[in-house]
C-alpha atoms as a printed R data frame, in Angstrom:
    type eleno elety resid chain resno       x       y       z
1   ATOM     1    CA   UNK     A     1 -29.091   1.372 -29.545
2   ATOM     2    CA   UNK     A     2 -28.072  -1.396 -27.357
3   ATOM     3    CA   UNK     A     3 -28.089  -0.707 -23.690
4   ATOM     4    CA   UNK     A     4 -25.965  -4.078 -22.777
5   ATOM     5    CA   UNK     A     5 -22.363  -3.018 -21.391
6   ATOM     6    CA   UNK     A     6 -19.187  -4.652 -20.403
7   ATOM     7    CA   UNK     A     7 -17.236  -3.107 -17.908
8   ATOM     8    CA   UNK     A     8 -13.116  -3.768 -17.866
9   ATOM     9    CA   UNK     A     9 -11.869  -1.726 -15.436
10  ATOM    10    CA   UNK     A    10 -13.543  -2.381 -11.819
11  ATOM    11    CA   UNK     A    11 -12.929  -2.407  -8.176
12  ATOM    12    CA   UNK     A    12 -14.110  -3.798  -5.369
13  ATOM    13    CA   UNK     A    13 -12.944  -3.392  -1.534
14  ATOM    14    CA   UNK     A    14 -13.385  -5.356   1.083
15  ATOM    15    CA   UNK     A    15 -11.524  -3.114   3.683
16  ATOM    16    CA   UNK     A    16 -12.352  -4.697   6.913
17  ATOM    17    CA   UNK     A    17 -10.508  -8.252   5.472
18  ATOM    18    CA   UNK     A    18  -8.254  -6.722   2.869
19  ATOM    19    CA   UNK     A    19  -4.827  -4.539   3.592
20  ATOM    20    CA   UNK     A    20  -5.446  -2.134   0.864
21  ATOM    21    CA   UNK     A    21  -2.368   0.548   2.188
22  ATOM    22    CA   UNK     A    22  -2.621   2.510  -0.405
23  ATOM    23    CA   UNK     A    23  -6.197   3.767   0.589
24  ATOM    24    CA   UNK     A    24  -6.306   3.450   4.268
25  ATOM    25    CA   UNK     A    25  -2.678   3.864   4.970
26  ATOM    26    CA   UNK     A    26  -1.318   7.085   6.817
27  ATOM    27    CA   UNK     A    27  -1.085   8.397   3.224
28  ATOM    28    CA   UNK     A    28  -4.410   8.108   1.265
29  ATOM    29    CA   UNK     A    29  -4.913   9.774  -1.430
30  ATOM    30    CA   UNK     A    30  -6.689  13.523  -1.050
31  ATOM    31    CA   UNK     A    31  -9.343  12.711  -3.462
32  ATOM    32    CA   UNK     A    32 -13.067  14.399  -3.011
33  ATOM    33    CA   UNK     A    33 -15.484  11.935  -2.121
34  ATOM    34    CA   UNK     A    34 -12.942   9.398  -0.450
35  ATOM    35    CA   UNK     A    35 -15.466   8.164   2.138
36  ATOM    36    CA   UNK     A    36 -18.096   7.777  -0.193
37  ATOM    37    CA   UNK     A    37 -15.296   5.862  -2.619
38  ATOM    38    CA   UNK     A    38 -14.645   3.353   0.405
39  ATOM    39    CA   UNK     A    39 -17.989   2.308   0.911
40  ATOM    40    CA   UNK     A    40 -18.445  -1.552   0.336
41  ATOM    41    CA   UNK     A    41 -20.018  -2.058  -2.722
42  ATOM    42    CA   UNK     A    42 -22.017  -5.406  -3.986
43  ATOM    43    CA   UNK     A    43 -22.549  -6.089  -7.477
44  ATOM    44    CA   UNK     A    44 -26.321  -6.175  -7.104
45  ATOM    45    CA   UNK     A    45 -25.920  -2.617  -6.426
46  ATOM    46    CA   UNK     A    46 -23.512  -2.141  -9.185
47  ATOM    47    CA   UNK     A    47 -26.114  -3.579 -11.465
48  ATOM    48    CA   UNK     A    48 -28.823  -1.295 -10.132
49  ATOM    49    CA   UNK     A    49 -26.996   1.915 -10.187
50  ATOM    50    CA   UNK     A    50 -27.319   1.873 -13.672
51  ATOM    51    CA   UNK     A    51 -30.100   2.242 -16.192
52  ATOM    52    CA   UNK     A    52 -27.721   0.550 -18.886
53  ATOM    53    CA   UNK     A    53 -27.514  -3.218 -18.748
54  ATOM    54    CA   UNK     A    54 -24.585  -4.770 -16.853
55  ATOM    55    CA   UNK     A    55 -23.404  -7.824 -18.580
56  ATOM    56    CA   UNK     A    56 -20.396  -8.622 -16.890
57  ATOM    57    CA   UNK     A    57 -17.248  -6.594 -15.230
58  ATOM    58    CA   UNK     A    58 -13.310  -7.213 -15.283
59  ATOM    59    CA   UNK     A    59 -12.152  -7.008 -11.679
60  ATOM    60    CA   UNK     A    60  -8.967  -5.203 -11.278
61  ATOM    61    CA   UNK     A    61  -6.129  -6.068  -8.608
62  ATOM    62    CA   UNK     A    62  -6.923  -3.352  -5.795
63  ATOM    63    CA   UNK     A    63  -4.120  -4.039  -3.316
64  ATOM    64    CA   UNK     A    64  -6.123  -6.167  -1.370
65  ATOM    65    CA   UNK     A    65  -3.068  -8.410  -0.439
66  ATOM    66    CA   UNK     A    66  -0.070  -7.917  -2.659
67  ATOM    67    CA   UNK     A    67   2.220 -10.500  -0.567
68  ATOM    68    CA   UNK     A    68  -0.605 -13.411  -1.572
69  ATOM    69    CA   UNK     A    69  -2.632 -12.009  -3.975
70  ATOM    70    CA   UNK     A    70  -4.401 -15.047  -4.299
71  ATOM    71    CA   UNK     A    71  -6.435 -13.790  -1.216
72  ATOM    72    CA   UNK     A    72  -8.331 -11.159  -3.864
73  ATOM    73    CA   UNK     A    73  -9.279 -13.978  -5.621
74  ATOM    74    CA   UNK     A    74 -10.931 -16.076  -3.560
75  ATOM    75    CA   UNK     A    75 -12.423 -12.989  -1.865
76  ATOM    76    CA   UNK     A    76 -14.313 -12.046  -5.165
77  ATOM    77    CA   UNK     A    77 -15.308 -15.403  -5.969
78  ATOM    78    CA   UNK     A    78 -17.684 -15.500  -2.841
79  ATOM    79    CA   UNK     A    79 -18.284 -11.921  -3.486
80  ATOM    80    CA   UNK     A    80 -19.771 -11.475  -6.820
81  ATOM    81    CA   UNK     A    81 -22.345 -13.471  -6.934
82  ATOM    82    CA   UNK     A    82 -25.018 -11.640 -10.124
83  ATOM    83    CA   UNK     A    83 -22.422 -10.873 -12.542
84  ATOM    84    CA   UNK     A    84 -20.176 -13.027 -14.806
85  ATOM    85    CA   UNK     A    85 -16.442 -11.651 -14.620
86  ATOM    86    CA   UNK     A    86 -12.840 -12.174 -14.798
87  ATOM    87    CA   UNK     A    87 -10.003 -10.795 -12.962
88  ATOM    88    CA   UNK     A    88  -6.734  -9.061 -12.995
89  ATOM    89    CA   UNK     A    89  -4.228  -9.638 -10.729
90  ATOM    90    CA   UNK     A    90  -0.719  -8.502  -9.385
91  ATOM    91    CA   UNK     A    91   2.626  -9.666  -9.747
92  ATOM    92    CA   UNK     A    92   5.593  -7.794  -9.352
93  ATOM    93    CA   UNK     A    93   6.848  -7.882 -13.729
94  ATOM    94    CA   UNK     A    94  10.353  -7.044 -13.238
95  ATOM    95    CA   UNK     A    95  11.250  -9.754 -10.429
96  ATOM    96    CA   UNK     A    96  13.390 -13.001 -11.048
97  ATOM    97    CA   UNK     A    97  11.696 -15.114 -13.699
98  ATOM    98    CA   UNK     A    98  11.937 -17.860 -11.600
99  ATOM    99    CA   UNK     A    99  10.152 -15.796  -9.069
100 ATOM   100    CA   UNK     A   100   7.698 -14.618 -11.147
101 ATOM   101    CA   UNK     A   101   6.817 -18.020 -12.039
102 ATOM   102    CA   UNK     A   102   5.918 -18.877  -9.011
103 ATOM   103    CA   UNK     A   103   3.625 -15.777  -8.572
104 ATOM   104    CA   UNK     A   104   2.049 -16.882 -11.689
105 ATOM   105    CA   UNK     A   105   1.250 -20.725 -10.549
106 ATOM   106    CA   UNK     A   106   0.503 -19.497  -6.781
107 ATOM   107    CA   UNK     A   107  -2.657 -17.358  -8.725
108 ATOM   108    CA   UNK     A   108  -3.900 -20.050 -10.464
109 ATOM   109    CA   UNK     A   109  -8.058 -19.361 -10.692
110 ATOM   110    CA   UNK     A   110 -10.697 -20.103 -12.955
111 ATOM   111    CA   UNK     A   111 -11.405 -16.283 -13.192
112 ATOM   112    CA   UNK     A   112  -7.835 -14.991 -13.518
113 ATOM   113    CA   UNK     A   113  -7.227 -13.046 -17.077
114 ATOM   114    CA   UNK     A   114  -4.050 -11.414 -16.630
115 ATOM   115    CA   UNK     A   115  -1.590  -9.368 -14.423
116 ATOM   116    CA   UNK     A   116  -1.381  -5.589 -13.525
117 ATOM   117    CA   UNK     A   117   1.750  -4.246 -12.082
118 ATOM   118    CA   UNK     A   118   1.746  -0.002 -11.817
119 ATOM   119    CA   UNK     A   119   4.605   0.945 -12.993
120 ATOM   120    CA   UNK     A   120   3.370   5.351 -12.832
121 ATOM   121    CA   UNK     A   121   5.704   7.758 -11.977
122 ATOM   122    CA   UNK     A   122   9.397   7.090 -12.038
123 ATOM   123    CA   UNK     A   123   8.487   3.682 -11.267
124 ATOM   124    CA   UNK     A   124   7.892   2.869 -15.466
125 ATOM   125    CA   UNK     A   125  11.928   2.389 -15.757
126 ATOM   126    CA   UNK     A   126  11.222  -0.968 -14.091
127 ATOM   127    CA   UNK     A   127   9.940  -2.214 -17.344
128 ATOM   128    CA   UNK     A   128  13.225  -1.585 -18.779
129 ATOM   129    CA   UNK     A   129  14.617  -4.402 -17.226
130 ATOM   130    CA   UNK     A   130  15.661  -7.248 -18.668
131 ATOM   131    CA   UNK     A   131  13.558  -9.635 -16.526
132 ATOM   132    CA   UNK     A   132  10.487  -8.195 -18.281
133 ATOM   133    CA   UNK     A   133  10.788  -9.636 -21.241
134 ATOM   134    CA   UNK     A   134  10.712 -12.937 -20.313
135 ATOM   135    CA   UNK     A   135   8.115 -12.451 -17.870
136 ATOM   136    CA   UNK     A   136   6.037 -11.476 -20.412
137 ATOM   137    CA   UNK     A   137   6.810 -14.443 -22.359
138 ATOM   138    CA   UNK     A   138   5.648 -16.711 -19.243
139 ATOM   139    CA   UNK     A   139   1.892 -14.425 -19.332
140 ATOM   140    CA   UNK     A   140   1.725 -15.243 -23.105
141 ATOM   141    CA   UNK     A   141   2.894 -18.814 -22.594
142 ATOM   142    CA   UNK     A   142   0.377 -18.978 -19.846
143 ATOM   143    CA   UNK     A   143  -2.246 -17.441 -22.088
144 ATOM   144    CA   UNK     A   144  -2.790 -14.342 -19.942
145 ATOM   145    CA   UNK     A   145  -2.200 -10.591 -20.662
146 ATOM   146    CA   UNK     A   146  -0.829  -7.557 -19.314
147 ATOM   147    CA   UNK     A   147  -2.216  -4.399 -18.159
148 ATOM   148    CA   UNK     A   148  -0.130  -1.905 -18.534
149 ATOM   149    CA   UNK     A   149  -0.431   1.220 -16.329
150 ATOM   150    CA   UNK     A   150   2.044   4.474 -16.906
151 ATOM   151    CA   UNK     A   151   1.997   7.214 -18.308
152 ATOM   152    CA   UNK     A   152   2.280   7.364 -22.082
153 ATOM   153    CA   UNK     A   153   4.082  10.702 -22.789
154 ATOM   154    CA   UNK     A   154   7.272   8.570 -21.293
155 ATOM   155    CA   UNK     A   155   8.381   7.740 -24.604
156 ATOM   156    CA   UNK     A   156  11.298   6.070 -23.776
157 ATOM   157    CA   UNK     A   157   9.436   3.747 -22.110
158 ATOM   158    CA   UNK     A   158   6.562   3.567 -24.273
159 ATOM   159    CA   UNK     A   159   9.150   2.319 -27.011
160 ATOM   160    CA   UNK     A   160  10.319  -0.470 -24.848
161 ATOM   161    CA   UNK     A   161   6.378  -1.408 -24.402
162 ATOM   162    CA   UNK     A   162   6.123  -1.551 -28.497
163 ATOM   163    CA   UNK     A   163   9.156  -3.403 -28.562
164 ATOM   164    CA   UNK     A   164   7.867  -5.917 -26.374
165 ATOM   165    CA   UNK     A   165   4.301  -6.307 -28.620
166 ATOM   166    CA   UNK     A   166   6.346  -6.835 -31.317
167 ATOM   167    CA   UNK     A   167   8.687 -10.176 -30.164
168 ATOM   168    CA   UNK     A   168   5.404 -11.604 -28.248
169 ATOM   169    CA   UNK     A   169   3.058 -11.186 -31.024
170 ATOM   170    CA   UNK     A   170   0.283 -13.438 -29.395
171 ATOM   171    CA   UNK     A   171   0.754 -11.655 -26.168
172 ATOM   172    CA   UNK     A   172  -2.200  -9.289 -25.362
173 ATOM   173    CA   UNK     A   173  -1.305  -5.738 -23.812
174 ATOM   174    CA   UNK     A   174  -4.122  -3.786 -22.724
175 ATOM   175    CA   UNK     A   175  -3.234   0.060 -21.551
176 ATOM   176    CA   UNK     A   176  -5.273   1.321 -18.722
177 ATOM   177    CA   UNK     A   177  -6.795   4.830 -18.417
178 ATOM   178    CA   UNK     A   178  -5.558   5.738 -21.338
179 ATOM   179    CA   UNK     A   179  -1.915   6.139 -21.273
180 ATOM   180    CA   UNK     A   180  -2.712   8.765 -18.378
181 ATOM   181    CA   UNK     A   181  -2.278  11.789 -20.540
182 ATOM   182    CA   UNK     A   182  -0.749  15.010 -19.582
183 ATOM   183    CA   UNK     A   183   1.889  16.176 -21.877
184 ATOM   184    CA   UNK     A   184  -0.190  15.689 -24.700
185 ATOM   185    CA   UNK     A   185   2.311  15.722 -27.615
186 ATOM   186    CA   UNK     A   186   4.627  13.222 -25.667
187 ATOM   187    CA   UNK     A   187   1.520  11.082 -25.553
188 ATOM   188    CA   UNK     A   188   0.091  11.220 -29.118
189 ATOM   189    CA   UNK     A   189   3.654  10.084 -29.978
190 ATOM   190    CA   UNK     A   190   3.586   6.603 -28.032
191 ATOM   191    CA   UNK     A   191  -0.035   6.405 -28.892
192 ATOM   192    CA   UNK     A   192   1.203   6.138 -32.655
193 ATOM   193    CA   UNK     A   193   4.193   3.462 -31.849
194 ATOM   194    CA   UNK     A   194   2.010   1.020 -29.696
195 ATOM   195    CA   UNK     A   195  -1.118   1.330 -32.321
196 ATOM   196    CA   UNK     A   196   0.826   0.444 -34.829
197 ATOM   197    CA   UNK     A   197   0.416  -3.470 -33.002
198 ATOM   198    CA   UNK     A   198  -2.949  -5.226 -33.330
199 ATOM   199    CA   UNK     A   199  -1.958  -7.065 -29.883
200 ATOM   200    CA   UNK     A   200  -2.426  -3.748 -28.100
201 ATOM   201    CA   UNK     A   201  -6.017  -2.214 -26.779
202 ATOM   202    CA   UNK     A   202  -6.532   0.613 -24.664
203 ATOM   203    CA   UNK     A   203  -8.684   1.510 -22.421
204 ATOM   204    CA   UNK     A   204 -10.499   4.941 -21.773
205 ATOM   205    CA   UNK     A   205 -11.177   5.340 -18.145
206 ATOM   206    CA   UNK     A   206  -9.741   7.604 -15.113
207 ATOM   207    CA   UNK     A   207  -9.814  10.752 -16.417
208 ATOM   208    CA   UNK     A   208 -11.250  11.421 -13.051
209 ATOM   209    CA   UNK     A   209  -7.743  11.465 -12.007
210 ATOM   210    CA   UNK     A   210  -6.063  13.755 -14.346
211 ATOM   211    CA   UNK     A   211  -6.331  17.534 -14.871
212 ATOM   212    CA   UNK     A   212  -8.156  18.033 -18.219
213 ATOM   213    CA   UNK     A   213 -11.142  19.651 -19.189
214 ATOM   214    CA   UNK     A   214 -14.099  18.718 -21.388
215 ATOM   215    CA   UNK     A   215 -12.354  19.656 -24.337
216 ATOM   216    CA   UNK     A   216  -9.309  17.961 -23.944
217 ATOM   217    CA   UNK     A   217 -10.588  14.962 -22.911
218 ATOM   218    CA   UNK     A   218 -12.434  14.693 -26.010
219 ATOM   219    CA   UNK     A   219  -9.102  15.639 -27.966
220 ATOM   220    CA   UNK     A   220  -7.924  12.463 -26.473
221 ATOM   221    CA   UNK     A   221 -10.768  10.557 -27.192
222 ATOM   222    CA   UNK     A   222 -10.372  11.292 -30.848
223 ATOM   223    CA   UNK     A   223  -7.121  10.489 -31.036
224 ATOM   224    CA   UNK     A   224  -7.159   7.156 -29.766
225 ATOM   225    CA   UNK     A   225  -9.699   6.653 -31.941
226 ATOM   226    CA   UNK     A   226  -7.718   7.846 -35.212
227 ATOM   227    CA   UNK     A   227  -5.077   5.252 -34.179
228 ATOM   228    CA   UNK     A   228  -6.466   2.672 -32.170
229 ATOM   229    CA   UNK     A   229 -10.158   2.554 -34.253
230 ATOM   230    CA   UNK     A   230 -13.177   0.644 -33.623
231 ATOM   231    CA   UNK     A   231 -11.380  -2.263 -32.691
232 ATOM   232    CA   UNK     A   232  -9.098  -1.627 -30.069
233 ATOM   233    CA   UNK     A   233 -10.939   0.873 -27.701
234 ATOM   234    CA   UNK     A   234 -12.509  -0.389 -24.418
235 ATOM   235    CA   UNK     A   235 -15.080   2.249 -22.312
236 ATOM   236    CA   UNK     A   236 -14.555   1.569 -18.599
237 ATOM   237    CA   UNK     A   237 -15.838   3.498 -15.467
238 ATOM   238    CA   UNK     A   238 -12.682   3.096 -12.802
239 ATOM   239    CA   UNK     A   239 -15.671   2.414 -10.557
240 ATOM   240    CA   UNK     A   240 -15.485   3.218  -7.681
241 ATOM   241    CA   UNK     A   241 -12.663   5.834  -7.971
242 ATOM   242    CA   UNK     A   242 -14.931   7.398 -10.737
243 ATOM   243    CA   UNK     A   243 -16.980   9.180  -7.816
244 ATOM   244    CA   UNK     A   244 -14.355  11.466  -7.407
245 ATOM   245    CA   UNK     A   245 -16.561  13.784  -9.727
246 ATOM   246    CA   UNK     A   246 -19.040  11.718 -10.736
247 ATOM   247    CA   UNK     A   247 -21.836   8.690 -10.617
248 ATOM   248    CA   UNK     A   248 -21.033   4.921 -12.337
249 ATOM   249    CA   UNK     A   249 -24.408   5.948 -14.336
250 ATOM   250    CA   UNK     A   250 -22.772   9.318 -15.577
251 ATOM   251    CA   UNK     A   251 -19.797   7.790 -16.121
252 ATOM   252    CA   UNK     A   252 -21.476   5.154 -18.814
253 ATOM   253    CA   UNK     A   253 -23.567   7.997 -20.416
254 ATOM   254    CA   UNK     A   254 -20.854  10.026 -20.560
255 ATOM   255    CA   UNK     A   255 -18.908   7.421 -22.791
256 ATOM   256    CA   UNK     A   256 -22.423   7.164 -24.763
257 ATOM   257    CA   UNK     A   257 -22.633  10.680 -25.841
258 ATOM   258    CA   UNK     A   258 -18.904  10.281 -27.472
259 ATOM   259    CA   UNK     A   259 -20.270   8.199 -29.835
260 ATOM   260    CA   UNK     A   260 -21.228   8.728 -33.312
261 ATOM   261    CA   UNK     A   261 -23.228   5.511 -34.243
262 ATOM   262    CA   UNK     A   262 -24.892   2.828 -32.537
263 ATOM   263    CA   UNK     A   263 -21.809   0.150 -34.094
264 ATOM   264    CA   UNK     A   264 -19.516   2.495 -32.227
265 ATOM   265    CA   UNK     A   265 -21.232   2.622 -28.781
266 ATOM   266    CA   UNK     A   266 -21.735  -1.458 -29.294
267 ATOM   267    CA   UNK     A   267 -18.124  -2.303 -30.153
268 ATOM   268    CA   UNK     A   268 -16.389  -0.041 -26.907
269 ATOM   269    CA   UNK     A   269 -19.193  -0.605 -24.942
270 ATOM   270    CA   UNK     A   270 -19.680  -4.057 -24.848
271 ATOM   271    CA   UNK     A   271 -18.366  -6.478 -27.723
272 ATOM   272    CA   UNK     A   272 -14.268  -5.331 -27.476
273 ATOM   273    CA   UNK     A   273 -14.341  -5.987 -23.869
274 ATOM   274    CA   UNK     A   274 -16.066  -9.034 -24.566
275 ATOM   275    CA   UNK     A   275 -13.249 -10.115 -27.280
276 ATOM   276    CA   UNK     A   276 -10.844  -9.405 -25.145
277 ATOM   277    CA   UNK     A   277 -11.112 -10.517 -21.656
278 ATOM   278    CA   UNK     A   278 -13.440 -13.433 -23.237
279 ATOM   279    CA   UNK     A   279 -16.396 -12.707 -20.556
């Protein structure tokens, strides 16, 4: 069994140069191990927390300057310095095209692989608008993807998302966490619409952040995996938030044990990420 992994879903913080409001705001979130979760991190101890073979990590937009995101950029660029990567950014997806055009040319970066704009909560009607669409169509033009982040069981929304995959055909759409499941029946639904496009891939991370057990999660897993298949499913840690209840080296051998062949293990382990983000 190969021990070489890919890792798409990653952050790193630099708090003492980086804004980051959302984690050391006068609201962060109540999460167990929060100190231990801000902790500066380099990827030369990434690499060594791990008995399984880091091969390269997608770095996710982490709110460490949303007004010039740029900044995270050129931050990681002098920061990682062991592992090969690319990075996903932020731009707000349902502002003036024009606008967002802008965003797009002000990130331009030899490691940038497509944009990330959280849209959880009531927030997900914002991809309703109008202005999506052809912001969308200015990522696939620009040959990078989106990252999707809501929760699933919002069907209505969820439909819109497939609707989207469908007129931008070349237009990658990766969902993150998993389509945060909760109501599970609302969620197997929109997992069935957006699998039913090749041009979406989903990722199965966070469930650090959700309230389901063992069992459940695994429910989850096999459903993706009914729809989504070999093909389309990435294993990612959510490092660091993963240390809410566990290590980044349980985390990996967690994913391990959900696999029923070494082809398996390879493909969301290592080689889908690798198709995907082109690392």
């Amino acid at each position: 069994m190969s021990l070489k992994i890919i890792d798409p879903h990653v952050h790193f913080f630099n708090l003492a140069e980086g804004q980051y409001t959302w984690l050391q705001g006068e609201n962060p979130p109540a999460w167990p191990n929060l100190e231990l979760i801000k902790q500066p991190v380099s990827d030369e101890q990434l690499i060594k927390s791990t008995d399984f073979e880091l091969a390269g990590i997608v770095h996710i937009e982490a709110g460490f300057d949303n007004q010039s995101p740029i900044n995270e950029l050129n931050w990681l660029s002098s920061h990682l310095k062991k592992l090969p990567f690319k990075a996903i950014s932020y731009a707000q997806l349902d502002c003036a095209p024009a606008q967002f055009q802008k965003a797009i040319n002000d990130l331009t970066h030899p490691h940038l692989i497509g944009i990330r704009d959280i849209t959880e909560g009531a927030d997900a009607q914002r991809l309703l608008t109008p202005a999506c669409f052809n912001n969308l169509q200015t990522l696939c033009q620009q040959g990078l993807h989106y990252e999707a982040q809501f929760e699933l069981e919002n069907t209505a929304v969820a439909a819109q998302l497939t609707n989207y995959a469908k007129a931008l055909p070349q237009l990658k759409i990766i969902i993150n966490h998993g389509g945060l499941p909760n109501n599970i029946k609302n969620w197997q639904q929109s997992i069935r619409m957006l699998s039913s496009h090749n041009n979406i891939a989903i990722k199965f991370s966070g469930f650090e952040l959700l309230a389901l057990n063992l069992q459940q999660q695994q429910y989850c897993f096999d459903t993706l995996f009914s729809y989504f298949g070999e093909q389309r499913i990435m294993f990612a840690s959510n490092f660091p938030v993963c240390q809410i209840n566990a290590s980044y080296n349980n985390v990996w051998h967690s994913h391990q044990a959900l696999c029923k062949t070494d082809k398996m293990w390879h493909n969301l382990s290592y080689a889908n990420a690798k198709y995907f983000y082109n690392i």
